[in-house]
C-alpha positions in Angstrom: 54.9 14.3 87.6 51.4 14.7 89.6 52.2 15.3 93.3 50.0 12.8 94.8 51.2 12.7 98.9 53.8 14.3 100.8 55.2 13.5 103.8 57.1 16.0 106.1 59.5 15.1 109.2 60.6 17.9 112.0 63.9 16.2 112.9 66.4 16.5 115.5 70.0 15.2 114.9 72.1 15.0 118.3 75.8 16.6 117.1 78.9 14.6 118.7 79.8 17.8 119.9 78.9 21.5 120.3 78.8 23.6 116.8 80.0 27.2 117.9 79.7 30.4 115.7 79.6 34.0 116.6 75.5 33.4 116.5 75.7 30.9 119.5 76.4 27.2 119.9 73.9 24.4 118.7 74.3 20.6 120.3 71.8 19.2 117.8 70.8 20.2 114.1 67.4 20.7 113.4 66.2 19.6 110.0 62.6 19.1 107.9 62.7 16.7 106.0 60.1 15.9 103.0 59.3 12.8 101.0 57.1 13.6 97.6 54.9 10.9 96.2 54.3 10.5 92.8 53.2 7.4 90.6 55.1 5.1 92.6 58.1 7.2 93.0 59.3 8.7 95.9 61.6 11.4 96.5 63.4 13.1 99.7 64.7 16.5 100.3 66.5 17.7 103.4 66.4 21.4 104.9 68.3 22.6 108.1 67.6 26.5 109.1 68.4 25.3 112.8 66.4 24.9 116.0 66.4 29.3 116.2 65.7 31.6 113.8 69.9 33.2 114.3 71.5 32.0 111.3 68.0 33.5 109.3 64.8 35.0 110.5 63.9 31.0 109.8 63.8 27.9 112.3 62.9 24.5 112.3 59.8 24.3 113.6 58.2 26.9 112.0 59.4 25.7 108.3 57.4 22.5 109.2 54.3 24.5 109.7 54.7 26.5 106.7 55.4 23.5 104.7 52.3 21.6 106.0 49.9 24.5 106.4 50.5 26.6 103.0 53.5 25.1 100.7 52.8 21.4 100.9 49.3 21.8 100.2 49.6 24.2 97.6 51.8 21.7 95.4 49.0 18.6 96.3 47.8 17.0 92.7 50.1 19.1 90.8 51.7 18.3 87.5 55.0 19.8 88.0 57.5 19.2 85.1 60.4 21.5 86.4 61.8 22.9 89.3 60.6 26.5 88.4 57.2 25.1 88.3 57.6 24.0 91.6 58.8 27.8 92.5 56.5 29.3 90.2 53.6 27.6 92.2 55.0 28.5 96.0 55.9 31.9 94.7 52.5 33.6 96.5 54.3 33.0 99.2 56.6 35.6 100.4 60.0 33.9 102.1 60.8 31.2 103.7 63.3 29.6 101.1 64.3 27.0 103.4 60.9 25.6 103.9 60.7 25.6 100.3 63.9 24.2 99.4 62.5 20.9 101.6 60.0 20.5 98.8 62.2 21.6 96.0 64.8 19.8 97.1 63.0 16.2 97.2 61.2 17.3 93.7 64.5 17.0 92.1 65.6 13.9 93.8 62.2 12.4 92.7 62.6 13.7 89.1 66.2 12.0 88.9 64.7 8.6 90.1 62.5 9.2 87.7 65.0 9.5 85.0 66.9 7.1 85.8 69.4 8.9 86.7 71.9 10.1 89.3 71.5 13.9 90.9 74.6 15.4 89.7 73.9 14.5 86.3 70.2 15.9 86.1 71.4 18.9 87.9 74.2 19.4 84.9 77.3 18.7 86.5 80.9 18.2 84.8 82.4 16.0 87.0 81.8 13.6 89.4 84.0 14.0 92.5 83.7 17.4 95.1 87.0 18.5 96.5 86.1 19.3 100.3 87.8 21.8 102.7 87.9 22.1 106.4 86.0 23.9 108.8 86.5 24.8 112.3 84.3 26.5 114.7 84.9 28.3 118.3 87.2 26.2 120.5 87.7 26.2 124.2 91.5 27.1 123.3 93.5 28.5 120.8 95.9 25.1 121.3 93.6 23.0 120.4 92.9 24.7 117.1 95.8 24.7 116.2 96.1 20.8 117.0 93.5 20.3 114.9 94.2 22.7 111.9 97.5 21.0 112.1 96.2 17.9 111.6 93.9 19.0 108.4 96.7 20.2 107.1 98.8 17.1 107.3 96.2 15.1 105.4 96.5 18.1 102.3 93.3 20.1 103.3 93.0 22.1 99.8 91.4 25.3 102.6 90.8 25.8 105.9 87.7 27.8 107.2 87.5 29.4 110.6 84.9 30.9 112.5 85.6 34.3 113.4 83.9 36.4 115.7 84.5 39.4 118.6 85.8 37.3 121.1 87.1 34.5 118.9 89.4 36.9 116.1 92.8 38.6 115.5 94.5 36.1 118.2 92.8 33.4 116.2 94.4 34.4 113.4 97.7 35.6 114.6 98.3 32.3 116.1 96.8 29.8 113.1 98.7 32.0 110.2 102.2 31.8 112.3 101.8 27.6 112.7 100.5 27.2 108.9 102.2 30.1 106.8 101.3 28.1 104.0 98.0 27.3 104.4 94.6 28.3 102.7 92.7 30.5 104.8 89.5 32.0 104.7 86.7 33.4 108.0 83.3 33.2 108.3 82.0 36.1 110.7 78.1 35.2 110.2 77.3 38.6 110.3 78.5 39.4 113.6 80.0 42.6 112.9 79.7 46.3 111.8 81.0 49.2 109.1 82.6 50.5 112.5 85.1 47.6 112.2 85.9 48.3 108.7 89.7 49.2 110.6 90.3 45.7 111.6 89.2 44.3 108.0 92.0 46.1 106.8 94.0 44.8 109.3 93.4 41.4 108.1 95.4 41.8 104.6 98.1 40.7 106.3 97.0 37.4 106.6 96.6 36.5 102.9 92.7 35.1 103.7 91.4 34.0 100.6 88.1 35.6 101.5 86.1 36.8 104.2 83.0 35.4 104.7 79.7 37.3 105.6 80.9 40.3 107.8 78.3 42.5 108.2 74.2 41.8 108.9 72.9 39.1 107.4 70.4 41.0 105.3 73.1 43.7 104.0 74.3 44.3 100.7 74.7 48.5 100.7 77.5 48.4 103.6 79.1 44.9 101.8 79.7 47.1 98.6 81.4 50.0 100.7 83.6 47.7 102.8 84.7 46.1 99.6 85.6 49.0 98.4 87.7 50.1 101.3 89.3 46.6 101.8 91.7 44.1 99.7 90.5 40.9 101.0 87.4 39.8 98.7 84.7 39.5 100.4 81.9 36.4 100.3 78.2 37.0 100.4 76.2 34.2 102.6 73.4 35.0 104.3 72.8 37.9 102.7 72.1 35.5 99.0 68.6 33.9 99.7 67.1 34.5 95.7 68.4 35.5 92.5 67.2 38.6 92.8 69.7 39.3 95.4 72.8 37.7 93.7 72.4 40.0 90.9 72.1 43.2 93.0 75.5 41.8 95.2 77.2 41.2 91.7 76.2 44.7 90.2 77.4 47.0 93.7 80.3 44.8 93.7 79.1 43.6 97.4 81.2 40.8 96.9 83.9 38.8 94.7 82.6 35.1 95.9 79.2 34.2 96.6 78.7 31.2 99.0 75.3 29.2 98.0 73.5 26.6 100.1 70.6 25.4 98.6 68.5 25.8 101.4 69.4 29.3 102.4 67.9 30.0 98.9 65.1 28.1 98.4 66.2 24.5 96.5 68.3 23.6 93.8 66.2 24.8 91.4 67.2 28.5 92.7 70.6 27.9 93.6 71.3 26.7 90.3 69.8 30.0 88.8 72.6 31.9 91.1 75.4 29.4 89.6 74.3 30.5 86.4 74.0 34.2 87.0 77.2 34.6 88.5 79.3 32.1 86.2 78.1 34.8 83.6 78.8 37.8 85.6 82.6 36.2 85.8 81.7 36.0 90.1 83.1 32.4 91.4 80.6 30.2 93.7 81.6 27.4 96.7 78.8 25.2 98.1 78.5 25.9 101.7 76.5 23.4 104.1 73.9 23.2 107.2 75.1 20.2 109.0 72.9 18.2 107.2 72.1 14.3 107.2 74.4 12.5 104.5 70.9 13.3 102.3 71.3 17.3 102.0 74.9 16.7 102.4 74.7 14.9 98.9 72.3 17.2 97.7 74.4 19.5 98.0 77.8 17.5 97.3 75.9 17.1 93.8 75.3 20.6 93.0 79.0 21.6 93.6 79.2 19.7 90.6 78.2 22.6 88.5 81.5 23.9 87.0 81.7 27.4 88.4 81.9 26.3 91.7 85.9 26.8 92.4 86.6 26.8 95.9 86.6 23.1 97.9 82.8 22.6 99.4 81.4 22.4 103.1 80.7 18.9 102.5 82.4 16.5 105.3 82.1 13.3 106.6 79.0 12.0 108.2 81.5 11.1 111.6 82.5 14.5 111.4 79.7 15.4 113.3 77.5 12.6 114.2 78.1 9.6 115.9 75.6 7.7 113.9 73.9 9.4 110.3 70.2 9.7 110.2 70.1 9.0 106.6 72.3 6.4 104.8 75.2 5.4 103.1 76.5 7.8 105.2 79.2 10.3 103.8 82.6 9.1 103.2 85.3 11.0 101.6 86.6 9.2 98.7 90.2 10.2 99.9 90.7 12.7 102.7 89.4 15.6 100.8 87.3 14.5 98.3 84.2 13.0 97.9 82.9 10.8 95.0 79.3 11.3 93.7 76.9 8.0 94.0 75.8 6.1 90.6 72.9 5.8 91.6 69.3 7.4 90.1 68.4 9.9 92.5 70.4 11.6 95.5 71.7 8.4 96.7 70.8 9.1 100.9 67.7 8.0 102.1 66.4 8.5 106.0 67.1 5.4 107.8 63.6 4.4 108.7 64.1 3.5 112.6 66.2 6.4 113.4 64.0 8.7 111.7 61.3 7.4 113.8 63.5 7.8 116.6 65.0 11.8 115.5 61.3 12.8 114.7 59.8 15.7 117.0 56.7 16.2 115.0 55.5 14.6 111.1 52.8 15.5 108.9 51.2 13.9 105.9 49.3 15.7 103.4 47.5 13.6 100.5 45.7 14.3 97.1 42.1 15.0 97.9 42.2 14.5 101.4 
């Protein structure tokens, strides 16, 4: 397929409330998204690496520039038959996988309208429903977690994520294990701590997590593989997974026994496909995580949990979960409380709504074939 225009969108998506995490709080999510032109076929792709670079060393803003000024152009009037074309042809430049997951992202939804076909299948899925779990981030009180764990719970939540950070932890835990003795548990730190607290990982055996989720820096793998070592509770790579270059280093130190992958940490679906396959050979289980993104990444990646070493219920939730109206539509609805049924469809099956797009957009670009 020749790439013959390519339109990018800086986007800013009001949340219904505040998202907290030991990084800080975010009231909207920042997103790029990118439509691909190509014999007249179009095809959309949604990245989120968040108004400031804390999650990553990437943000919003300046994704859109890269995209625009160096990746976008650099794929103009290209053939490109496969998603490691795509990569192989962005690979001069260093980083920035979630600018390039953007493009990668709406080459495969393009390719699957294309084919006639849904996402899911082109991608290689088994099945065609994602279970979901439940995630909760810092609350004002440790009462109204528990109201609303308790109410996940009562609807069968297959897991229950919690944010955990230094002034958000063992209480936290203490008080959501003794109301749900039962339930699946698992924290995300998002990097916030240090080997120095290897004492209070061991502390959390207790608790019966099913995982802990990105301890230490974001860019660590050396101190991952010690803590493991030292600890009983597997731990899950996140932010420190961003090529498969990485997931095979984490997988040979033993840095981890779960690897979270969110396609546009990595770069696209192209690449976090490559880690699904890498690890379900290594025998190292994969969940889809998520960036808050419109019902369009959210499918995106909804369809590459699809894959069938991906054993651990997804971050993919309801669009009301977190906005009060869904840039892109259909919006996400769960299926039954925690599942969620693949679209039919060729393609993703999301598309930007065009009036609130116009109305989300901060900046937009177009970049054409021979112009």
């Amino acid at each position: 397929m020749k790439i013959e225009a390519i339109n990018i969108h800086h986007v800013r998506m009001p949340l219904r409330e505040p998202w907290r995490t030991a990084y800080g709080s975010d009231d909207a999510i920042e997103a790029v998204l990118v439509q691909l032109h190509s014999d007249g076929i179009f095809g959309w792709g949604e990245s989120s690496p968040l108004a400031m670079p804390c999650y990553s060393s990437e943000y919003t803003a300046g994704a859109f520039g890269v995209i625009k000024n160096c990746l976008a152009p650099r794929l103009i009037g290209k053939d490109i038959h496969s998603g490691q074309e795509l990569q192989a042809a962005l690979s001069v430049f260093k980083g920035n996988f979630f600018a390039k997951a953007a493009l990668d992202n709406a080459w495969w939804d393009l390719h699957a309208r294309a084919l006639g076909q849904p996402l899911h299948k082109v991608l290689g899925g088994t099945r065609s429903t994602v279970e979901a779990g439940a995630d909760f981030g810092i609350r004002d009180s440790l009462d109204e977690l528990v109201e609303l764990v308790g109410a996940a719970v009562s609807t069968g939540a297959p897991r229950i994520k919690l944010k955990f950070a230094p002034d958000w932890g063992l209480p936290v835990l203490e008080k959501i294990r003794s109301h749900f003795p039962k339930a699946v548990l698992h924290i995300d730190c998002n990097a916030a701590y240090a080997m120095e607290d290897a004492p209070l990982f061991k502390e959390l055996h207790r608790f019966r997590l099913a995982m802990i989720e990105q301890p230490l820096a974001f860019d660590d793998l050396l101190d991952h593989a010690s803590l493991q070592r030292e600890i009983e509770t597997p731990l899950c790579l996140d932010e420190s997974i961003n090529s498969v270059r990485r997931a095979r280093q984490a997988v040979a130190l033993g840095a981890c026994r779960w690897i979270n992958i969110k396609p546009g940490r990595v770069g696209g679906l192209t690449v976090a496909k490559e880690i699904h396959d890498l690890c379900a050979t290594a025998g190292t289980p994969c969940w889809v995580g998520g960036m808050l993104e419109s019902s369009l990444g959210a499918m995106q990646c909804a369809a590459l949990a699809t894959l069938p070493n991906f054993s651990y219920p997804a971050d993919v939730f309801p669009s009301s979960r977190f906005y009060a109206e869904d840039l892109s539509t259909p919006a996400i609805a769960n299926s039954s409380p925690w599942k969620f049924t693949l679209p039919s469809e060729p393609g993703t099956g999301a598309t930007p709504q065009p009036d609130r797009l116009k109305k989300l957009t901060i900046a937009q670009a177009g970049v054409m074939k021979n112009g």
